[in-house]
C-alpha positions as CSV (number, residue, x, y, z in Angstrom):
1,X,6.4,51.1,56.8
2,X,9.3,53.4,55.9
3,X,10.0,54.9,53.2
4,X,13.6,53.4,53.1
5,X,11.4,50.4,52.7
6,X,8.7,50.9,50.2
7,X,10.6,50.2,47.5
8,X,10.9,46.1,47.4
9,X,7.0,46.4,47.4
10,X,6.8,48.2,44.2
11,X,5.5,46.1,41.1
12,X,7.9,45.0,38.1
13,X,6.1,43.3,35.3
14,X,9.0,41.5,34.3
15,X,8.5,39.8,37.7
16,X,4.9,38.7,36.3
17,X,4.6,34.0,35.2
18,X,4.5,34.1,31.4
19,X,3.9,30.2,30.8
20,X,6.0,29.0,28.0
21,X,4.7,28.8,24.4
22,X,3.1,25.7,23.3
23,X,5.5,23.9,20.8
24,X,4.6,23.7,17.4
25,X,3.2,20.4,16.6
26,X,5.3,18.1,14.4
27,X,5.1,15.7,11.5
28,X,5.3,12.1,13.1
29,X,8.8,10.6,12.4
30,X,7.5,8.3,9.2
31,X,6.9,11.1,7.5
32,X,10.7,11.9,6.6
33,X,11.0,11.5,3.4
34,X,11.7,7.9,3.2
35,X,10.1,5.3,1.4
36,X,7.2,3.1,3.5
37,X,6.6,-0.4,1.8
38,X,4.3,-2.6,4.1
39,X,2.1,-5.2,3.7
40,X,-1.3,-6.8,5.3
41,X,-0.7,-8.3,9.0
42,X,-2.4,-10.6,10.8
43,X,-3.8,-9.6,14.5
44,X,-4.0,-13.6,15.2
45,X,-1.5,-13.5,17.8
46,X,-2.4,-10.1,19.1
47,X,-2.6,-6.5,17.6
48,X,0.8,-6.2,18.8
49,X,2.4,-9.8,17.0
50,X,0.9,-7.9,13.6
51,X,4.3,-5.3,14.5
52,X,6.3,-8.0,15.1
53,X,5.2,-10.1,11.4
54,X,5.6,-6.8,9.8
55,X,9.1,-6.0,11.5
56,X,10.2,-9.3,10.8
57,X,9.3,-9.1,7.2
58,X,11.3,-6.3,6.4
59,X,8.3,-3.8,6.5
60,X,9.0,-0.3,7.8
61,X,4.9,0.5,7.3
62,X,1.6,-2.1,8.1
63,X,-1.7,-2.4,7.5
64,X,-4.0,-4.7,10.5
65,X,-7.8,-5.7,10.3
66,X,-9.3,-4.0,14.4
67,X,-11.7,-7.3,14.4
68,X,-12.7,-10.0,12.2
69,X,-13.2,-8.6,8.6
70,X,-15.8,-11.0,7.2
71,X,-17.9,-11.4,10.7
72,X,-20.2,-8.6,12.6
73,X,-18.0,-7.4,15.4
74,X,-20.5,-6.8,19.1
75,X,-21.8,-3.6,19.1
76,X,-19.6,-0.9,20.4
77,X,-16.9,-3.8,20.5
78,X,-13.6,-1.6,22.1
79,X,-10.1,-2.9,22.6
80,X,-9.0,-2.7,25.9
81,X,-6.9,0.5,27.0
82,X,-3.4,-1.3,28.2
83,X,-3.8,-3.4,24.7
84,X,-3.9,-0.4,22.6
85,X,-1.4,1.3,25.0
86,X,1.1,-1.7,24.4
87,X,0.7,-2.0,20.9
88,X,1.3,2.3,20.5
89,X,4.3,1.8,22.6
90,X,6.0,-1.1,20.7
91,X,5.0,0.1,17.5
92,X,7.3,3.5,18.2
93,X,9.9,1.4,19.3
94,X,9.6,-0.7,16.3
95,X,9.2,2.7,14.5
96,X,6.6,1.4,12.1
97,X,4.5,4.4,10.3
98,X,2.2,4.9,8.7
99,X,0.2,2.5,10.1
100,X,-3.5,1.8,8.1
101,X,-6.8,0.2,9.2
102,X,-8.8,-2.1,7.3
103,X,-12.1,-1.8,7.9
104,X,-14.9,-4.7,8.1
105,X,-15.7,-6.1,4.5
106,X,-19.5,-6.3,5.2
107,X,-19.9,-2.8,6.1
108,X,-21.6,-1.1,3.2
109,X,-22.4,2.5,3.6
110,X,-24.5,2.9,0.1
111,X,-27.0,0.4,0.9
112,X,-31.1,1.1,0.9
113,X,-31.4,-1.4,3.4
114,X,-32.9,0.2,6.8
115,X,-31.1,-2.8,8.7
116,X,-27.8,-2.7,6.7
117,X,-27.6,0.8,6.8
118,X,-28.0,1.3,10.4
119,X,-25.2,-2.2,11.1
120,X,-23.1,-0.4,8.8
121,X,-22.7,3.0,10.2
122,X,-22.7,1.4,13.6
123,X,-19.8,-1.2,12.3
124,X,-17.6,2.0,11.0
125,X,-18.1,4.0,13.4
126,X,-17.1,1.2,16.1
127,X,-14.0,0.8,13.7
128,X,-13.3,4.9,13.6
129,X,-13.0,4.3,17.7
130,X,-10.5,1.3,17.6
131,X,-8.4,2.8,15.1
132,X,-8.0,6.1,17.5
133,X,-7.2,3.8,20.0
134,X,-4.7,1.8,18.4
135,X,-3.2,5.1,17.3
136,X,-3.7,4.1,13.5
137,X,-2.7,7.1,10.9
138,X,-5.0,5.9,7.9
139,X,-8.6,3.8,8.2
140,X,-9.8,2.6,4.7
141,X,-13.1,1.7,3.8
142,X,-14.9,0.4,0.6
143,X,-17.8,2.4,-0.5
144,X,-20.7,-0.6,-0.8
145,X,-23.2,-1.0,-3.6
146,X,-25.5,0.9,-4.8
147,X,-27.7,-2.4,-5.5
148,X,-31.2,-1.6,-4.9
149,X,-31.1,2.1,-5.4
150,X,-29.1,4.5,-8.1
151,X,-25.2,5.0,-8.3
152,X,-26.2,9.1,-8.0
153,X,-28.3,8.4,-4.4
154,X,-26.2,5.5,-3.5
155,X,-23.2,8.2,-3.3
156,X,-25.2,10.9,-1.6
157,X,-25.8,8.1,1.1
158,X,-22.1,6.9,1.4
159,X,-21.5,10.5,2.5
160,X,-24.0,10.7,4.5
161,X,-23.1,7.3,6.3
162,X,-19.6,9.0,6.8
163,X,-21.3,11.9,8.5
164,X,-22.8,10.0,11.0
165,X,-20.4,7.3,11.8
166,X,-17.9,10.2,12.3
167,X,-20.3,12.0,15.2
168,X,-18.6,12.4,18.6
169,X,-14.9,11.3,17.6
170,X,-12.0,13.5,17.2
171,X,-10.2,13.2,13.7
172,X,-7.9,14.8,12.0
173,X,-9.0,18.5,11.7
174,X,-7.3,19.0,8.0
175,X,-5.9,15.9,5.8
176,X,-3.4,18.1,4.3
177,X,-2.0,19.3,7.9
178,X,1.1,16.8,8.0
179,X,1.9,18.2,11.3
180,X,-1.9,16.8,12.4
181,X,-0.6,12.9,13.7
182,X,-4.4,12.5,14.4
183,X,-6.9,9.4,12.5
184,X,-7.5,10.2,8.7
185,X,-10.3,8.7,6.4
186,X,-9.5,6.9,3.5
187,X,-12.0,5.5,0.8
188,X,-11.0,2.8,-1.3
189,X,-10.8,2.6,-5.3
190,X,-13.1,-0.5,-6.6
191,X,-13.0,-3.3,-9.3
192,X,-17.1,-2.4,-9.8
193,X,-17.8,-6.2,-9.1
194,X,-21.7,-5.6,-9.8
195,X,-23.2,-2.7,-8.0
196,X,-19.8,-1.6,-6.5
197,X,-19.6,2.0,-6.4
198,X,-16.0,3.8,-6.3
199,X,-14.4,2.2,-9.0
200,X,-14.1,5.6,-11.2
201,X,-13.0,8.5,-9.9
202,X,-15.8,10.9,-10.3
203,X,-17.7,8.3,-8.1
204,X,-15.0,9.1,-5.6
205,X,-14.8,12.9,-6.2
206,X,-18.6,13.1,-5.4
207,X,-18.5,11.6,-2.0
208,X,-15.5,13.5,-1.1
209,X,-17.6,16.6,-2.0
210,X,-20.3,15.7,0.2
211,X,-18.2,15.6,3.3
212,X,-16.0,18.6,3.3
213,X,-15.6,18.5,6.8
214,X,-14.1,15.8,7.4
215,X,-10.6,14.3,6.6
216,X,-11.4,12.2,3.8
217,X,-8.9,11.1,1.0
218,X,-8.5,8.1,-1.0
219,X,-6.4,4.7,-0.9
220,X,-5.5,4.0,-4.8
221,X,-5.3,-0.1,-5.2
222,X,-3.2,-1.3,-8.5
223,X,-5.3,-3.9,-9.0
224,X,-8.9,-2.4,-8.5
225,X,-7.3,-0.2,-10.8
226,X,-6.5,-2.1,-13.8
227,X,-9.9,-4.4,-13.2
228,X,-11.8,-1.2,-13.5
229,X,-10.5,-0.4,-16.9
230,X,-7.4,2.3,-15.9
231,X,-4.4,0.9,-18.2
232,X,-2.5,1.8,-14.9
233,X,-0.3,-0.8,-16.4
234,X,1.2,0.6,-19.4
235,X,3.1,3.8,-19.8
236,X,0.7,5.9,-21.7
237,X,-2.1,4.4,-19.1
238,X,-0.5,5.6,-16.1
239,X,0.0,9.2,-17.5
240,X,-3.5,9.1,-18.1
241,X,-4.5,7.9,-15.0
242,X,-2.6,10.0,-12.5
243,X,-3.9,12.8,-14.4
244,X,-7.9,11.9,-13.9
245,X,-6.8,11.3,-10.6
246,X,-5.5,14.6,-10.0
247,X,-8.4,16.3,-12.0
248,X,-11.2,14.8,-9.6
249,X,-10.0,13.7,-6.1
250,X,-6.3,15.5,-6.7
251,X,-3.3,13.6,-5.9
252,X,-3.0,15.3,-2.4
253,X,-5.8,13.4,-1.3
254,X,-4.2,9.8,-1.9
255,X,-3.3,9.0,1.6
256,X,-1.9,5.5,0.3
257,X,-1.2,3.1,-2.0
258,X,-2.1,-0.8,-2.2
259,X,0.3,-2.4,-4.5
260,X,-1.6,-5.4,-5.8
261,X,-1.1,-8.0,-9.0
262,X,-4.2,-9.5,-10.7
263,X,-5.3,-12.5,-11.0
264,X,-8.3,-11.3,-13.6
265,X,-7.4,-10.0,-17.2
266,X,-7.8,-5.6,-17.7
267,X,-11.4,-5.0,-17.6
268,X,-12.5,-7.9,-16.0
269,X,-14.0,-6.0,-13.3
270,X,-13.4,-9.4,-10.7
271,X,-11.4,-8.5,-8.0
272,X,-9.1,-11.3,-7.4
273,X,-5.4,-10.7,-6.2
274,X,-1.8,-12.3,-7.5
275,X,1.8,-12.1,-6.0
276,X,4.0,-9.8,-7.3
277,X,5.1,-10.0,-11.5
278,X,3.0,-13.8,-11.2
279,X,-0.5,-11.7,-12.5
280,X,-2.0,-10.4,-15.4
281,X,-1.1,-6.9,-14.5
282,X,2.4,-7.6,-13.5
283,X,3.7,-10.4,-15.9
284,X,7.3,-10.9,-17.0
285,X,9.9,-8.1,-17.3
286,X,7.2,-5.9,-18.9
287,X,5.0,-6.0,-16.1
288,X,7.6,-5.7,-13.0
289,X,8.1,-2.0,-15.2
290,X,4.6,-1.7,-14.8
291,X,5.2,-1.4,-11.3
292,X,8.7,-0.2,-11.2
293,X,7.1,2.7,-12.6
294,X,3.8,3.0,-10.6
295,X,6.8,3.1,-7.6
296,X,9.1,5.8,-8.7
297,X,6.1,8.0,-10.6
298,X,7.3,11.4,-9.0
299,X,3.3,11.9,-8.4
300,X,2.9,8.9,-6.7
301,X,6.5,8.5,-4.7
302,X,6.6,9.4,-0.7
303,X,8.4,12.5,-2.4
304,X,5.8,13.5,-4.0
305,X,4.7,16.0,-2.1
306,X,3.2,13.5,0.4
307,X,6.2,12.5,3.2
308,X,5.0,8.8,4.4
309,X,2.8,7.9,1.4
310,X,3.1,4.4,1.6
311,X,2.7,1.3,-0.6
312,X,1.5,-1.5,0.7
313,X,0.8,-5.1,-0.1
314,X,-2.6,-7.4,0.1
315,X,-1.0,-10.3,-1.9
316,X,-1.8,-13.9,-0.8
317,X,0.3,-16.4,0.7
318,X,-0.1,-19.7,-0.7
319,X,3.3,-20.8,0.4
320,X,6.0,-20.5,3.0
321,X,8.1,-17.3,2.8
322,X,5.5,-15.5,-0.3
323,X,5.5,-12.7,1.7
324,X,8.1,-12.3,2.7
325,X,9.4,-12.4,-1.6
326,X,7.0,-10.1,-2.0
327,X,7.8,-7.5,0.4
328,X,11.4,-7.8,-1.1
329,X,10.3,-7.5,-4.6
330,X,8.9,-3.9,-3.9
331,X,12.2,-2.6,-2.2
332,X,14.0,-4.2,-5.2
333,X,11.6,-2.8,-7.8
334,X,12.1,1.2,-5.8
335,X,15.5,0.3,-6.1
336,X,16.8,0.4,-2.4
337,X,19.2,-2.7,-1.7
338,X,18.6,-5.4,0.8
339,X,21.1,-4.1,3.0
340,X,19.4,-0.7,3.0
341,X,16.0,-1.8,3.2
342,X,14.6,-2.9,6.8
343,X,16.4,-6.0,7.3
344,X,14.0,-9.4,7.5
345,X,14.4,-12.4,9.6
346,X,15.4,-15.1,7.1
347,X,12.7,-18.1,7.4
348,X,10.0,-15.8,8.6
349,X,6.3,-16.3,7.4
350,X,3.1,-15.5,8.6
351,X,1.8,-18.9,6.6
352,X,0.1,-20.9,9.9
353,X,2.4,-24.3,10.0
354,X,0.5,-27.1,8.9
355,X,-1.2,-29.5,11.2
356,X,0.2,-33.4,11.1
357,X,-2.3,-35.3,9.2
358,X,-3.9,-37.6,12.0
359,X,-3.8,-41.2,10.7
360,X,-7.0,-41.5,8.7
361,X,-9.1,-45.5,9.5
362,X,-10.4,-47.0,7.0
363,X,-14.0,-47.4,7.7
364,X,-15.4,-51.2,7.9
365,X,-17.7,-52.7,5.8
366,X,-21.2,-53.3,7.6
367,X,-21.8,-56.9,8.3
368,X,-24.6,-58.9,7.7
369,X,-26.3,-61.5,10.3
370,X,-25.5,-65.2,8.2
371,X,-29.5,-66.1,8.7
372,X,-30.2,-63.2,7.9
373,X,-27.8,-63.4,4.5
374,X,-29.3,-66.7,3.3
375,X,-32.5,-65.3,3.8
376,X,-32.5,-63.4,0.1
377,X,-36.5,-62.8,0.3
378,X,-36.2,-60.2,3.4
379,X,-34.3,-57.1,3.3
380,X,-30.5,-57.6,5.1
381,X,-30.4,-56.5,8.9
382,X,-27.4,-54.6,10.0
383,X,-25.8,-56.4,13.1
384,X,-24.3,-54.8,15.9
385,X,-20.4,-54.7,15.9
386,X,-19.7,-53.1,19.3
């Protein structure tokens, strides 16, 4: 080779593949700012009908069940790939967020029972798995009992239960990271119906404590709230209460909020749910402050230092088109108008529509054989009518 012709061989490191940068991960599009209000779906019609009831109800966040919530789900029950990849598709479209999982109501992760124990980690770990699938942001979980042992080990075991039901899935690596779209843990506030554990905060504190490695924060519920004793529902109350929140699990860690009237007086520690301003929390004009305020707290409020915090409802529908009101009632009592708030499709309910009665028969008197009538010394014999 020439020298005329060396040249073009000669090596410039700016002719060298630098691959481009990975982007910087971003906080999912919920998290804007805005206000979330949502409310319990049903997955009746499919997991992705529970977007559509929630769209149609003026929701702009959800909360779903992943199975039956009072029933043992199959071990290592799954949902089905192109179900879950449906249902993450139409729920961007639908731009629904954040989106919470309910876990099984019969898991309880503070039992002494060998058996129970063992379901119960099985059951919330299976639920940790269909929640990644489904894309959910938020899975919440009551703590159990501690019936049969002591509050103190009953704790040290909920944690423990959390450990091992998290083994072998990816979460979220930080609950703080907002840019981390990934499954958080969230443990639910109790009324401390008999050996309930969680219904004060240091309870809650403690098992947070004993899982620092994992993403674990808390879902506050109004009503579990005020049943516990928290006079959530007064002025001075609510001060007090945000502040023993902050002081043990720290208001950072409230992932979301349920937004629930009560049935049951304060105290009562019976956990019973009402519609909106119809309870004993949320009565008359006094109580719809009660939650006007709980609402716009600038603690509590998707503001707050928390993009995407969401409130959402678990009130019961005992007629047409409840709620639907109730959904309303919240974006009234946050004060964004109707035309403002995610519009709902007038007549909508997730109520199922009531069977027509089937003509009832009424049944015919057994007759008796006439011999056998006039006979009164023998017992009567029942004929055959066809």
């Amino acid at each position: 080779m020439t020298a005329s012709h060396s040249s073009i061989l000669d090596y410039d490191s700016s002719d060298e593949y630098r691959p481009e940068p990975a982007p910087e991960p971003q906080a999912p599009a919920w998290r804007d700012g805005s206000v979330r209000i949502g409310i319990h779906t049903s997955i009746a019609r499919g997991f992705a009908g529970s977007l559509e009831s929630a769209s149609k109800l003026g929701c702009n966040a959800l909360q779903i069940f992943s199975a039956s919530p009072r029933m043992w789900p199959r071990v290592g029950s799954r949902i089905a790939e192109i179900e879950a990849a449906e249902f993450r598709a139409r729920r961007a479209e639908l731009g629904l967020g954040p989106l919470v999982v309910h876990a099984n109501y019969l898991i309880n992760l503070g039992t002494s029972d060998p058996v129970m124990r063992v379901r119960s980690i099985q059951a919330f770990h299976d639920e940790i798995v269909r929640g990644i699938a489904l894309g959910a942001d938020y899975l919440v979980v009551h703590p159990g009992s501690s019936r049969g042992t002591t509050p103190a080990q009953a704790i040290r075991d909920v944690a423990q239960a959390i450990r091992q039901a998290a083994r072998g899935v990816r979460l979220c690596q930080k609950f703080g990271d907002l840019r981390d779209c990934r499954l958080r843990l969230l443990l639910e506030n109790t009324s401390g119906m008999g050996a309930a554990i969680g219904s004060r905060f240091e309870e809650l504190k403690a098992i947070l404590d004993g899982v620092p490695e994992l993403p674990l924060g808390i879902c506050l519920d109004t009503a579990h709230a005020f049943h516990a004793g928290y006079e959530i529902h007064t002025e001075a109350g609510l001060a007090q209460t945000i502040a023993a929140l902050d002081r043990t699990v720290s208001l950072a860690r409230v992932g979301v909020l349920h937004v629930n009237d009560s049935k049951t007086p304060f105290a009562s520690r019976v956990d019973r749910h009402e519609h909106i301003g119809r309870g004993h929390f949320g009565k008359g004009k006094s109580g719809l402050e009660a939650f006007r305020r709980i609402l716009n707290h600038p603690s509590l409020s998707a503001s707050a230092g928390r993009p995407g915090r969401a409130f959402l409802l678990e009130t019961p529908i005992d007629a047409p088109g409840d709620d639907r009101r109730n959904v309303r009632r919240l974006w009234d009592l946050v004060g964004i108008a109707a035309k403002q708030a995610p519009r709902a499709q007038n007549g909508f309910t997730m109520l199922p529509r009531k069977q027509k009665a089937t003509k009832r028969v009424a049944p015919v008197a057994p007759r008796f054989s006439p011999a056998k009538r006039r006979n009164s010394g023998r017992k009567p014999v029942l004929t055959s009518k066809g």
